[in-house]
Backbone bond lengths (Angstrom), bond angles and torsions (degrees), N, CA, C in turn:
res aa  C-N    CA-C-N  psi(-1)  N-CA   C-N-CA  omega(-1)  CA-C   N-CA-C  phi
1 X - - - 1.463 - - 1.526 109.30 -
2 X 1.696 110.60 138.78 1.698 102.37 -178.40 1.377 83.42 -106.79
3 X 1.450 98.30 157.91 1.466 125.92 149.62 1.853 112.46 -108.97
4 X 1.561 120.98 145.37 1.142 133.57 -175.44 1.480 85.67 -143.92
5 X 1.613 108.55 159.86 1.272 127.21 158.43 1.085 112.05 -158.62
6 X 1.566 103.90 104.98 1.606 116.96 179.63 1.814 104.49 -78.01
7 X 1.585 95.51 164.38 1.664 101.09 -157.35 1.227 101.00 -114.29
8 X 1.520 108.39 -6.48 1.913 114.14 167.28 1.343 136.16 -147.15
9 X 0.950 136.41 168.00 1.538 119.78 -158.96 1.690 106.70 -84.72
10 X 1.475 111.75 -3.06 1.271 138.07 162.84 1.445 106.08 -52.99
11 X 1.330 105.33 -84.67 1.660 132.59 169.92 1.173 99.86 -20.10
12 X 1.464 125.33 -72.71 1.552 145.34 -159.14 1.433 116.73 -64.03
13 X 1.441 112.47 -13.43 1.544 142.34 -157.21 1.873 83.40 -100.63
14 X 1.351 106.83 -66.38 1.313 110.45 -169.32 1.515 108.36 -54.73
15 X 1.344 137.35 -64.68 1.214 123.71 -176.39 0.982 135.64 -27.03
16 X 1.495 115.74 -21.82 1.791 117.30 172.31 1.494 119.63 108.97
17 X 1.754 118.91 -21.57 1.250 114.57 -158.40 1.393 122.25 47.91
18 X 1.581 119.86 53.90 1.351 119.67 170.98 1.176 113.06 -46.18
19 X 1.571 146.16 153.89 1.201 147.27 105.16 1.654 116.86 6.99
20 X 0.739 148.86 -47.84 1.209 139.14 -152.70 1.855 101.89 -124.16
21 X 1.091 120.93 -3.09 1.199 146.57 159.50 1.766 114.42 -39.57
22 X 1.276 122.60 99.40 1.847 109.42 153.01 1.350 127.34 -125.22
23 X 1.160 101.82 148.97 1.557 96.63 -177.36 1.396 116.16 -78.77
24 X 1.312 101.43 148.70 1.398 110.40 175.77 1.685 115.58 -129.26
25 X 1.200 96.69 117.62 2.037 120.87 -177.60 1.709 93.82 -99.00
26 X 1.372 94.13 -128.47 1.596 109.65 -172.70 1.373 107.64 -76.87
27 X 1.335 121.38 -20.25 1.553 97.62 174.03 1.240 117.39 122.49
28 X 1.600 110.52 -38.13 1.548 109.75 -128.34 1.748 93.50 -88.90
29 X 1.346 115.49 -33.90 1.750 114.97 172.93 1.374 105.21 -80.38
30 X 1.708 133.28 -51.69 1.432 116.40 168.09 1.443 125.31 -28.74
31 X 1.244 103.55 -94.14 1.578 122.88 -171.70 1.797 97.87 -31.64
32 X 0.994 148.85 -46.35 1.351 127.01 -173.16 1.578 119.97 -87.87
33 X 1.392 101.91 -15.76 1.886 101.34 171.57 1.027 84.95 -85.40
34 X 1.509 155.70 -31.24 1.721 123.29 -160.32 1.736 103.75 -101.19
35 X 1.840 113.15 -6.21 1.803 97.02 155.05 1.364 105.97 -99.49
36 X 1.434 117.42 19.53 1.803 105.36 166.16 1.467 109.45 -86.06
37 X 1.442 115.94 -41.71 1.608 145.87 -169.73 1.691 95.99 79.30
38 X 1.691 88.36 51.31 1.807 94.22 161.85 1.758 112.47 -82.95
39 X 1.758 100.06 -36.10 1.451 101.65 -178.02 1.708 91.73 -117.45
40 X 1.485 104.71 177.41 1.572 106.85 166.24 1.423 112.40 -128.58
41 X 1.184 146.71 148.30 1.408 123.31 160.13 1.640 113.15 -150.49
42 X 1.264 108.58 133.58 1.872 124.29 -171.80 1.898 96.52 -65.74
43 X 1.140 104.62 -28.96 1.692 90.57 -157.53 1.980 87.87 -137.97
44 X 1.267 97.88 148.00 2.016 100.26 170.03 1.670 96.67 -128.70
45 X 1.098 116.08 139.12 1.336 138.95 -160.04 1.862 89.43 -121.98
46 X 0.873 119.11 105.08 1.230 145.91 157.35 1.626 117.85 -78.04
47 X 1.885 115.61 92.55 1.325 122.29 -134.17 1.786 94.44 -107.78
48 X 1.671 104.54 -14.21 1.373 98.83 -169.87 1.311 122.03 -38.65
49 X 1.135 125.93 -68.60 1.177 132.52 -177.53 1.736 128.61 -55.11
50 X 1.773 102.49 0.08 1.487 116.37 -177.93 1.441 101.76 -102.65
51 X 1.196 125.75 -22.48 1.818 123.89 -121.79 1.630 75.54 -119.83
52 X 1.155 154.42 143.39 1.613 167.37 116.53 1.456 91.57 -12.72
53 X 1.460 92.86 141.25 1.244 113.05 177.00 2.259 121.15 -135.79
54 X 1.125 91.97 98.72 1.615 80.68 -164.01 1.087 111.54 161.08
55 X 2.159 112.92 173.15 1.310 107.94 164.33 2.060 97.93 -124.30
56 X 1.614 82.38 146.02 2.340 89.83 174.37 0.928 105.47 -132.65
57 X 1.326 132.05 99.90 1.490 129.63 178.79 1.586 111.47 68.47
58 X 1.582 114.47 -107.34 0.888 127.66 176.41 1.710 140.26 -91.30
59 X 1.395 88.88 -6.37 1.631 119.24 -164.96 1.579 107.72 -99.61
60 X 1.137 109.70 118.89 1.573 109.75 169.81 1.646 107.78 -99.77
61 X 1.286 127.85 137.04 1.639 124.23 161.83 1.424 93.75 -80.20
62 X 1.620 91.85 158.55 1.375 119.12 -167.68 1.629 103.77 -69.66
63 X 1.828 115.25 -30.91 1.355 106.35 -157.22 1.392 90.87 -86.18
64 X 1.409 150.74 28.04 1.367 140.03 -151.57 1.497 93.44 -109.23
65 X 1.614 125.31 108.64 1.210 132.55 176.36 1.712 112.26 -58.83
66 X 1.361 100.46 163.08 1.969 118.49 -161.51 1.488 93.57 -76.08
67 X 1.200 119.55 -13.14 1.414 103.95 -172.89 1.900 109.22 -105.16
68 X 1.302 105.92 -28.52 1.838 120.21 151.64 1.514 100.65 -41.01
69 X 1.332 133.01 -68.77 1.287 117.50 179.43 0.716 122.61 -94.79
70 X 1.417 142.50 16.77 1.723 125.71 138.69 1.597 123.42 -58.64
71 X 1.602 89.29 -36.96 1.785 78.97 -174.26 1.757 102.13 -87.27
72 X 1.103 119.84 -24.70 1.583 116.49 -178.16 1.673 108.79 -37.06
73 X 1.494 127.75 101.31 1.306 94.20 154.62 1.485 152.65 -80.20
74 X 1.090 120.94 -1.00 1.465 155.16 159.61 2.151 87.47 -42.71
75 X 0.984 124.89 -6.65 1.557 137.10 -158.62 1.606 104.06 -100.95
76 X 1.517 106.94 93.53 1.978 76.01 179.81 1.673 105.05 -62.08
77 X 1.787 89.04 165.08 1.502 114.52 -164.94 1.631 108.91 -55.33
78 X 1.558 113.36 -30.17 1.585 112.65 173.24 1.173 125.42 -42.45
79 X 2.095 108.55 -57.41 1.113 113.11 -151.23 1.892 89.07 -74.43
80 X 1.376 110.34 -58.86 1.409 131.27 172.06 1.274 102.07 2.17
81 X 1.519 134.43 -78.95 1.478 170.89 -104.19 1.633 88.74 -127.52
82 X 1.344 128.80 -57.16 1.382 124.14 -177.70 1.754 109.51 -52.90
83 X 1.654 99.42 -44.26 1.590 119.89 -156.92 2.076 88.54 -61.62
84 X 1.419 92.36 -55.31 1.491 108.88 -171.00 1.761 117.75 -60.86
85 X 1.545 108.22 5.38 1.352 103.40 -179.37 1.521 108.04 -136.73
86 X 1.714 101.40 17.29 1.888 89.25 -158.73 1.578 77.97 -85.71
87 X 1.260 146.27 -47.79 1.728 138.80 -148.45 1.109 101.73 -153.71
88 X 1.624 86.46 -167.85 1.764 107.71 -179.64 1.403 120.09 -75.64
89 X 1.192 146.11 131.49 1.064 158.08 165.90 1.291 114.14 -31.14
90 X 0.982 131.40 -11.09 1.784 141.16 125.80 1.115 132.99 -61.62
91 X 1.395 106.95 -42.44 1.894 105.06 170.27 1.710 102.86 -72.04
92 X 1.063 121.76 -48.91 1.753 126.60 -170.44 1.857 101.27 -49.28
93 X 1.400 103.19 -43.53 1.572 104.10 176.63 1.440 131.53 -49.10
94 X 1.725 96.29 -28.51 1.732 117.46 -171.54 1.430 108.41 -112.96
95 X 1.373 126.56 -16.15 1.466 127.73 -145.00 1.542 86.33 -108.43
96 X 1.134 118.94 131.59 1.854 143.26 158.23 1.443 115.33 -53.47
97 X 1.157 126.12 146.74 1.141 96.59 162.82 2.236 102.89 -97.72
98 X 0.941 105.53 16.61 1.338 98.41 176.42 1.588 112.26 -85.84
99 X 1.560 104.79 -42.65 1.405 105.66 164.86 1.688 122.50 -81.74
100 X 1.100 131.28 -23.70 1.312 125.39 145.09 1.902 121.84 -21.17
101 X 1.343 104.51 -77.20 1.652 108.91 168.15 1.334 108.45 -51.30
102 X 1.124 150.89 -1.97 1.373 154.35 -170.64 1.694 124.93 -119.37
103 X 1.233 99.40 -2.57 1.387 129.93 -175.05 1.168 101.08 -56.34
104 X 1.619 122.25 140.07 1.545 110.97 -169.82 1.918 95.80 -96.00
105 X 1.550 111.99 -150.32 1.513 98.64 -171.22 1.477 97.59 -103.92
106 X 1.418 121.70 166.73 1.308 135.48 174.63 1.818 114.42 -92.92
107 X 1.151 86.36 5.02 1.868 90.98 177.39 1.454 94.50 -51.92
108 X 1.391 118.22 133.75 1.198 137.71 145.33 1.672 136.26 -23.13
109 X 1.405 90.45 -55.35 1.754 111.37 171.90 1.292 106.25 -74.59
110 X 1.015 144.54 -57.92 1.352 135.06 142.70 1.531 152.21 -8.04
111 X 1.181 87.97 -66.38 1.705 107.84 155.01 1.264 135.33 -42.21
112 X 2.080 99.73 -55.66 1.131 126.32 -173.91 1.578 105.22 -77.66
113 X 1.473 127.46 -25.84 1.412 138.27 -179.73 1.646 107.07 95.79
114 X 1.012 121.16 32.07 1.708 115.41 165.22 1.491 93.26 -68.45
115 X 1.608 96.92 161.41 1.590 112.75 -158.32 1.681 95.33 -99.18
116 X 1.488 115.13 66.79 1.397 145.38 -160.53 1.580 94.76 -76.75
117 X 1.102 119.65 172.67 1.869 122.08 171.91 1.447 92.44 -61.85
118 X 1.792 116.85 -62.57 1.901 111.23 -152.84 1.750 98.91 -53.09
119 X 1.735 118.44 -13.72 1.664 100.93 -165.15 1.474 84.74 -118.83
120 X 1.393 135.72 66.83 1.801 151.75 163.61 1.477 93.61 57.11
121 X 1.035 113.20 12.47 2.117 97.41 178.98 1.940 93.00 -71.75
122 X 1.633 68.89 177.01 2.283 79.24 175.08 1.674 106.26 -119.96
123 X 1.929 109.12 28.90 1.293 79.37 178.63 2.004 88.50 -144.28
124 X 1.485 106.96 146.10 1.478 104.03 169.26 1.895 122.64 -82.37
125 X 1.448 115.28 80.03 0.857 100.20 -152.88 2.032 113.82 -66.55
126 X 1.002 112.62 3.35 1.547 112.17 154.73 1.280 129.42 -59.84
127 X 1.255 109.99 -29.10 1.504 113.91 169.69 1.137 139.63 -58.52
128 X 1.487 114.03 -27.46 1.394 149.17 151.96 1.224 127.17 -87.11
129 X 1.460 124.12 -7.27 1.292 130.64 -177.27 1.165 125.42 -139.20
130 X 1.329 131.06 -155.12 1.751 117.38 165.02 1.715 127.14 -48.76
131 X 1.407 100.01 123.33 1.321 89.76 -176.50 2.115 105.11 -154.79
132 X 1.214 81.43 28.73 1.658 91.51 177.36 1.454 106.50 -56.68
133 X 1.092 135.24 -15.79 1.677 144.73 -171.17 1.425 92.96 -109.21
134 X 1.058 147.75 -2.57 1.178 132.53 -171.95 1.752 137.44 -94.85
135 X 1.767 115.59 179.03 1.515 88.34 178.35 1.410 126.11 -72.96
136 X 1.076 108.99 169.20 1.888 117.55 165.34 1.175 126.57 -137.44
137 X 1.776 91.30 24.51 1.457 106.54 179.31 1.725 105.81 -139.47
138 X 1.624 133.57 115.55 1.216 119.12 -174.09 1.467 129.75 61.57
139 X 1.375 83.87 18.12 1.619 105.08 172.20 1.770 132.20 -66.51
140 X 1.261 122.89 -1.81 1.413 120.79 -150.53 1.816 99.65 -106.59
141 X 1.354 119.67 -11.45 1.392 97.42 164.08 1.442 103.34 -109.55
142 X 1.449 121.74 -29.18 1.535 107.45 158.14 1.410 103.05 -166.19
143 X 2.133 94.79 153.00 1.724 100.41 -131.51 2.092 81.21 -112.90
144 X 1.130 103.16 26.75 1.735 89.82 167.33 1.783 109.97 -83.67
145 X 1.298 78.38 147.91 1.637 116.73 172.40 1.304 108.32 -65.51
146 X 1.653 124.65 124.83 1.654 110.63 149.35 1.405 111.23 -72.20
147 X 1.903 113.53 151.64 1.134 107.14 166.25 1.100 155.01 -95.85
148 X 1.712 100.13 4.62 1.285 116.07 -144.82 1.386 94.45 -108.52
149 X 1.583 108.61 147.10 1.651 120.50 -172.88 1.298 94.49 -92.70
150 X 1.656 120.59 -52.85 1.549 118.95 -146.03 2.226 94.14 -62.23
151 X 1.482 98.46 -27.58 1.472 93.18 -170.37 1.844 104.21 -68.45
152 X 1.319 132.54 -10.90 1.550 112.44 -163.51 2.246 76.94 -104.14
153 X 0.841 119.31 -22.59 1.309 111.90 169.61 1.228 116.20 -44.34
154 X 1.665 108.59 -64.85 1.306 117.61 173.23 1.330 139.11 -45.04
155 X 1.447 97.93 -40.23 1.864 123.70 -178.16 1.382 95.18 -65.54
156 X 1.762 113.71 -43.49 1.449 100.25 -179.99 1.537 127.65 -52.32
157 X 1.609 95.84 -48.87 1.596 119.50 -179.94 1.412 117.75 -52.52
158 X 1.030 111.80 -22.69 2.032 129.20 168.52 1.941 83.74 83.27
159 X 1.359 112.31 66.85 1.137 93.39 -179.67 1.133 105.40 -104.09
160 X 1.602 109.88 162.40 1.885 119.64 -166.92 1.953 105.40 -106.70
161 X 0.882 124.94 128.94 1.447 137.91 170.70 1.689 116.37 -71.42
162 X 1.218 113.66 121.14 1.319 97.86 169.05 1.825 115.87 -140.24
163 X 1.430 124.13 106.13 1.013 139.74 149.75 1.357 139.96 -50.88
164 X 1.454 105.17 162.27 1.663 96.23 -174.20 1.223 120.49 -67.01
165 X 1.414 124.85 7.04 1.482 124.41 -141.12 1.844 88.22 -151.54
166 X 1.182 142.31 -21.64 1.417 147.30 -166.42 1.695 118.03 -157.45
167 X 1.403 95.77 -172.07 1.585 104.30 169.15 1.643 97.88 -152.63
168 X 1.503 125.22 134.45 1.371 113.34 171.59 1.456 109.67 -146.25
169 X 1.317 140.94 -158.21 1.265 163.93 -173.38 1.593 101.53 -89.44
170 X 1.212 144.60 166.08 1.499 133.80 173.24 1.332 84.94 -96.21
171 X 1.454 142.23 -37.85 1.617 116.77 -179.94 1.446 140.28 -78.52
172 X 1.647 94.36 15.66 1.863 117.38 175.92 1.678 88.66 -97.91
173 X 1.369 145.30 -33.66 1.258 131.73 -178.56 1.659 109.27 -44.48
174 X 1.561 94.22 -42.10 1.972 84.71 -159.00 1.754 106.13 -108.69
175 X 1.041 131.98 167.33 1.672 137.19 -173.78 1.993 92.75 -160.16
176 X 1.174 87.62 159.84 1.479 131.07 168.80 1.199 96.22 -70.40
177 X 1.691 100.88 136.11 1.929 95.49 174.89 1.493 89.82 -111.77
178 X 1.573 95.15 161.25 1.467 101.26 -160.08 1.789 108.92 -121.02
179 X 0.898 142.52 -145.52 1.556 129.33 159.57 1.605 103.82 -89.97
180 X 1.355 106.07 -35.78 1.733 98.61 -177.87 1.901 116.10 -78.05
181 X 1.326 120.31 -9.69 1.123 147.77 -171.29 1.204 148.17 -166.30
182 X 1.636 93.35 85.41 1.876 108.60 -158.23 1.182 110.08 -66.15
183 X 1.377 139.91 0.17 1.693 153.08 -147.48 1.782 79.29 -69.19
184 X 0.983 116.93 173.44 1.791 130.54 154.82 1.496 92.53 -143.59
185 X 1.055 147.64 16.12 1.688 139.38 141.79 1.243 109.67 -155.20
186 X 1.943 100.21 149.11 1.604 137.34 -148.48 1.418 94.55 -80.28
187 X 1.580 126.19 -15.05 1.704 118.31 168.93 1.458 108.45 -39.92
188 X 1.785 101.44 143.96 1.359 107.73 -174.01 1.562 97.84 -98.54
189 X 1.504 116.03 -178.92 1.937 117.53 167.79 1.323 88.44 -66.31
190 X 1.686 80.78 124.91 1.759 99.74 150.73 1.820 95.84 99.59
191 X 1.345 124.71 -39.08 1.122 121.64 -166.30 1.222 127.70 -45.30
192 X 1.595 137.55 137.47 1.452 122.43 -167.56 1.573 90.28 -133.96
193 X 1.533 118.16 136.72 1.399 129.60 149.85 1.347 104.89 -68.93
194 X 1.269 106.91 146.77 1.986 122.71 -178.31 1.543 104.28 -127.86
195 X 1.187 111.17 -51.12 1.666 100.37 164.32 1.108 110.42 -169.76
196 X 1.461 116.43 -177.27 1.551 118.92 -152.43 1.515 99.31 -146.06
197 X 1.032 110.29 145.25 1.657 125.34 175.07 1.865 114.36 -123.14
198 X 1.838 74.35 146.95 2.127 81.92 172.03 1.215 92.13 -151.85
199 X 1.291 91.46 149.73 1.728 121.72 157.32 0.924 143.69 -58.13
200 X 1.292 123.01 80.24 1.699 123.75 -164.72 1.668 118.93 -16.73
201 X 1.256 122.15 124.98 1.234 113.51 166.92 1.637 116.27 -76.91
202 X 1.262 125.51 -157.31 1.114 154.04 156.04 1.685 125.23 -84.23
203 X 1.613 75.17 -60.57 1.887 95.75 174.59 1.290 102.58 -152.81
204 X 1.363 133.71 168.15 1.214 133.70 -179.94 1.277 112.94 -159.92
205 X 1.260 139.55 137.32 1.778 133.85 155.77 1.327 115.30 -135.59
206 X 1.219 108.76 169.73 1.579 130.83 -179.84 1.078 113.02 -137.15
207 X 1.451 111.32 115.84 1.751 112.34 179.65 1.420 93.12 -130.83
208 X 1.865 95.99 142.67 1.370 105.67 177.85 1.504 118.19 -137.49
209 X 1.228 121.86 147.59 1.570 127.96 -171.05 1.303 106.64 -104.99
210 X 1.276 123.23 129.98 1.713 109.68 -165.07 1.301 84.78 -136.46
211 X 1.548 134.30 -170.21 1.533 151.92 168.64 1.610 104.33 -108.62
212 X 1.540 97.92 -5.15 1.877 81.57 -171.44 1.386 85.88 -136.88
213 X 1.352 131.69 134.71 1.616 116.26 172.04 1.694 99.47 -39.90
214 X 0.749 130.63 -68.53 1.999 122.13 -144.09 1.267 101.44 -129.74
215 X 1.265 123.42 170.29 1.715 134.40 -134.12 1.548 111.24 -14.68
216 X 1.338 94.68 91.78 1.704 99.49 179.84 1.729 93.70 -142.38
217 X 1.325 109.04 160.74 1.473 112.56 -179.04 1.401 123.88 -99.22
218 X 1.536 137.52 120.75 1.355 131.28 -137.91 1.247 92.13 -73.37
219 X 1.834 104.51 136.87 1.460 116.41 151.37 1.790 107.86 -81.42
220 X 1.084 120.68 -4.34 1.408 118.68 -172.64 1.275 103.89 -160.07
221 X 1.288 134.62 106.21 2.027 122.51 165.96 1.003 88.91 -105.16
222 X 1.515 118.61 163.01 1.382 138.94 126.91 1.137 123.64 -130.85
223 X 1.618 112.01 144.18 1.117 117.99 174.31 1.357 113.51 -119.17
224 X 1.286 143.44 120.35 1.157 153.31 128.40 1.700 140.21 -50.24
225 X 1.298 145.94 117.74 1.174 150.10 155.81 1.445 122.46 -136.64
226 X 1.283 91.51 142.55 1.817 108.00 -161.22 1.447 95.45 -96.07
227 X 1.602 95.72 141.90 1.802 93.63 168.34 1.260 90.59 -159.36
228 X 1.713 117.53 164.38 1.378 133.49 -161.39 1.563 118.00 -35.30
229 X 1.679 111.72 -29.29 1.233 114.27 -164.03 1.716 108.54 -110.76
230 X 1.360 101.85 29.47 1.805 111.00 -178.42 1.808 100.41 99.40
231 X 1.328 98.01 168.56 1.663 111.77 168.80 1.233 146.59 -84.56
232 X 1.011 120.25 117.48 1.452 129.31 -169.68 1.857 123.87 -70.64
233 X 1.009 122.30 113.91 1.744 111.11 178.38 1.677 104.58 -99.45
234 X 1.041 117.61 154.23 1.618 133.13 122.90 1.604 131.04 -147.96
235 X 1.343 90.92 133.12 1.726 107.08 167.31 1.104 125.31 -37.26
236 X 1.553 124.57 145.56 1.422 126.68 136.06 1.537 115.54 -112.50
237 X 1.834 111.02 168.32 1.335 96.67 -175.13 1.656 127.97 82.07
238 X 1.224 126.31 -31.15 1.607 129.53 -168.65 1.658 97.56 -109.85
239 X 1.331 126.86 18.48 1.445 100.64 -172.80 1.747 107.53 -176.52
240 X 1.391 112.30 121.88 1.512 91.76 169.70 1.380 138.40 -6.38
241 X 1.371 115.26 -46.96 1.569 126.35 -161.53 1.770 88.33 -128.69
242 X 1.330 105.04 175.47 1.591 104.10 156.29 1.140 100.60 -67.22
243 X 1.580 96.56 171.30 1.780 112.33 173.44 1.494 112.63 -153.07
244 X 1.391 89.63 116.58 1.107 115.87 172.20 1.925 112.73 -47.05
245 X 1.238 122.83 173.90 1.859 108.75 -177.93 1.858 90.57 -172.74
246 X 1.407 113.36 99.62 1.162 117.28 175.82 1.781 111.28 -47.04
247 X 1.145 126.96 -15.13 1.358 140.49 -162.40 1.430 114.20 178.62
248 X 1.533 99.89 174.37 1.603 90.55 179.74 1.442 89.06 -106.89
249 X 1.573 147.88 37.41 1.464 134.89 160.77 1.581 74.87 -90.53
250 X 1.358 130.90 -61.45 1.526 107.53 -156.84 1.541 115.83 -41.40
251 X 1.384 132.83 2.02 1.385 115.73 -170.15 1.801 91.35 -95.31
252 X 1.334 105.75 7.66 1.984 101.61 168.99 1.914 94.33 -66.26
253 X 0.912 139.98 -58.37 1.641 138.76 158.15 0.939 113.24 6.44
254 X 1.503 131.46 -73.97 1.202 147.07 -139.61 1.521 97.91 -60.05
255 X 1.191 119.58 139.37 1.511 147.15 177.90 1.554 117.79 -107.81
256 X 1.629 125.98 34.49 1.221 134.41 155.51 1.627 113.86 -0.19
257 X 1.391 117.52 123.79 1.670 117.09 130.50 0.734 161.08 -36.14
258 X 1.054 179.53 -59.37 1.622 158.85 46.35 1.322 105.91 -73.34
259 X 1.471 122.60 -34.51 1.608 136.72 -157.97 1.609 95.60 -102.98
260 X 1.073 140.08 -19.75 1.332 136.53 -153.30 1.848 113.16 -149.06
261 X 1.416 96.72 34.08 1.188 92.67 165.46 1.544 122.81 -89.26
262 X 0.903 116.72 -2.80 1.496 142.08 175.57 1.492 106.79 -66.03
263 X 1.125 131.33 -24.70 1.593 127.73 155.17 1.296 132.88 -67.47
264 X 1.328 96.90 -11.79 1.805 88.04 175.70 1.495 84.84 -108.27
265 X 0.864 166.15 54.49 1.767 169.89 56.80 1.392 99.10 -18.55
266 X 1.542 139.40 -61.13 1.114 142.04 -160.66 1.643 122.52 -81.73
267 X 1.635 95.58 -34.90 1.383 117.37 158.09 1.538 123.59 -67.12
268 X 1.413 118.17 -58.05 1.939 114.27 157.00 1.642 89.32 -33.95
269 X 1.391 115.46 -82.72 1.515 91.93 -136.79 1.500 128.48 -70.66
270 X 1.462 112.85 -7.48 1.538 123.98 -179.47 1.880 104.46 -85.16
271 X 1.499 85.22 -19.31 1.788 88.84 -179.03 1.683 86.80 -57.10
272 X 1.818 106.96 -84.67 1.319 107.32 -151.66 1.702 127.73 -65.69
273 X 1.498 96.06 -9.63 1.788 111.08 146.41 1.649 114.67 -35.93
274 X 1.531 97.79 -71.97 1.539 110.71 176.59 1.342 114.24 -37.74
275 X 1.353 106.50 -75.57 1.617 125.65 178.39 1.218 120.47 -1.85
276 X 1.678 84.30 -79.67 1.802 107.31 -177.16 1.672 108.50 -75.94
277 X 1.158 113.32 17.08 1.290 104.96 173.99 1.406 114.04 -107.80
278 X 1.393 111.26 -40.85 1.791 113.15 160.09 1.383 132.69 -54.22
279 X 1.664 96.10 -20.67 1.550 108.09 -150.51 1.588 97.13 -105.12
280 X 1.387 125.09 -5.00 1.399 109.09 178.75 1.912 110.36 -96.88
């Protein structure tokens, strides 16, 4: 395996975006899918020196670690609070928040390599099996959870993505994989986010339901932020991707498991936790 580390987004341009190509940030989601042989890769692209690093006003760079924006206060309290609950105080030191949102799922079947839909199989084997961690939202061709908090923060924040190659919404990054297209985000080969923007709230929070008080992975987030035209939520935990929730009646929707109907119980009540917490 080579490692390269180009020193500009120039540089990074030139390499080609091989196929067999991954990027490498902090590490902390790479390095353990490639000693599982969840992913494989011929070449590691070492992005530090390409990828923005920081906070400007409103703009976060992608290479700006989870623990940079927890303490930032210039940070609304959502993203802050998401950053401050995704891990260990070792992972937050190394972890991006660009690769954070990019985090693959923690489903079990997955992980372990059953020949699941996300790895071309034709069957979700959560659906039939353990799935107390799982979605209850858009669950029926496959029922993994996203994991990432700082991303339903963001979704709240109406934040915008911007790559070397585009500019979009943070909820054009991720999609539903389908049988013709297991992807769960619209990134192209090679594509790199550089930084991301949000919209100041008013008020904002993040509440999360874990199994362990601290570095545990949400069975339930919410994020809430208030802005002139009422409050905005999104989930973590309930859904392939984050999910957005025009309200908390939309969680009447939700299509529970047998094992995991207990999240939209957990979801009502962290919703109207949230709520009344922006809103006073």
């Amino acid at each position: 395996m080579q490692l390269v580390r180009p020193s500009s987004l120039e540089e990074f341009a030139a390499l080609g975006g091989e196929p067999g190509d991954q990027a490498l940030a902090g590490g902390t989601e790479l390095v353990p899918q490639l000693r599982d042989g969840l992913i494989h890769a011929e070449r590691l692209v070492q992005i530090t020196d390409v990828v923005p690093r920081g906070v400007e006003g409103t703009t976060i760079g992608a290479g700006t670690t989870l623990a940079e924006l927890e303490h930032d206060a210039a940070i609304p309290e959502a993203l802050r609070e998401a950053c401050r609950l995704a891990a260990s105080p070792q992972l937050r030191n190394m972890g991006t928040i660009g690769g954070n949102l990019l985090q693959s799922t923690r489903c079990w079947y997955w992980r372990l390599q059953f020949p699941c839909r996300l790895h071309g199989g034709d069957v979700c084997h959560a659906r039939a099996g353990q799935h107390r961690e799982h979605a209850i939202f858009a669950n029926d061709f496959c029922a993994s959870a996203h994991p990432s908090d700082p991303a339903a923060a963001l979704l709240a924040l109406g934040a915008r993505v911007r790559t070397d190659r585009r500019e979009f919404p943070l909820d054009v990054l991720y999609r539903l994989p389908t049988a013709d297209d297991r992807r769960l985000t619209t990134l192209e080969e090679g594509e790199l986010i550089l930084e991301l923007e949000f919209a100041p709230p008013l008020a904002s929070v993040y509440l999360k339901a874990m199994d362990r008080k601290r570095w545990a992975f949400a069975l339930v987030g919410v994020a809430a932020a208030r802005y002139e035209d009422g409050v905005r939520l999104a989930l973590a935990g309930v859904a392939p991707t984050p999910w957005a929730l025009e309200s908390l009646d939309a969680l009447e929707a939700a299509e529970p498991l047998p094992d995991n109907a207990y999240k939209v119980e957990l979801a009502q009540a962290l919703g109207r936790r949230a709520i009344a917490s922006v809103s006073r």
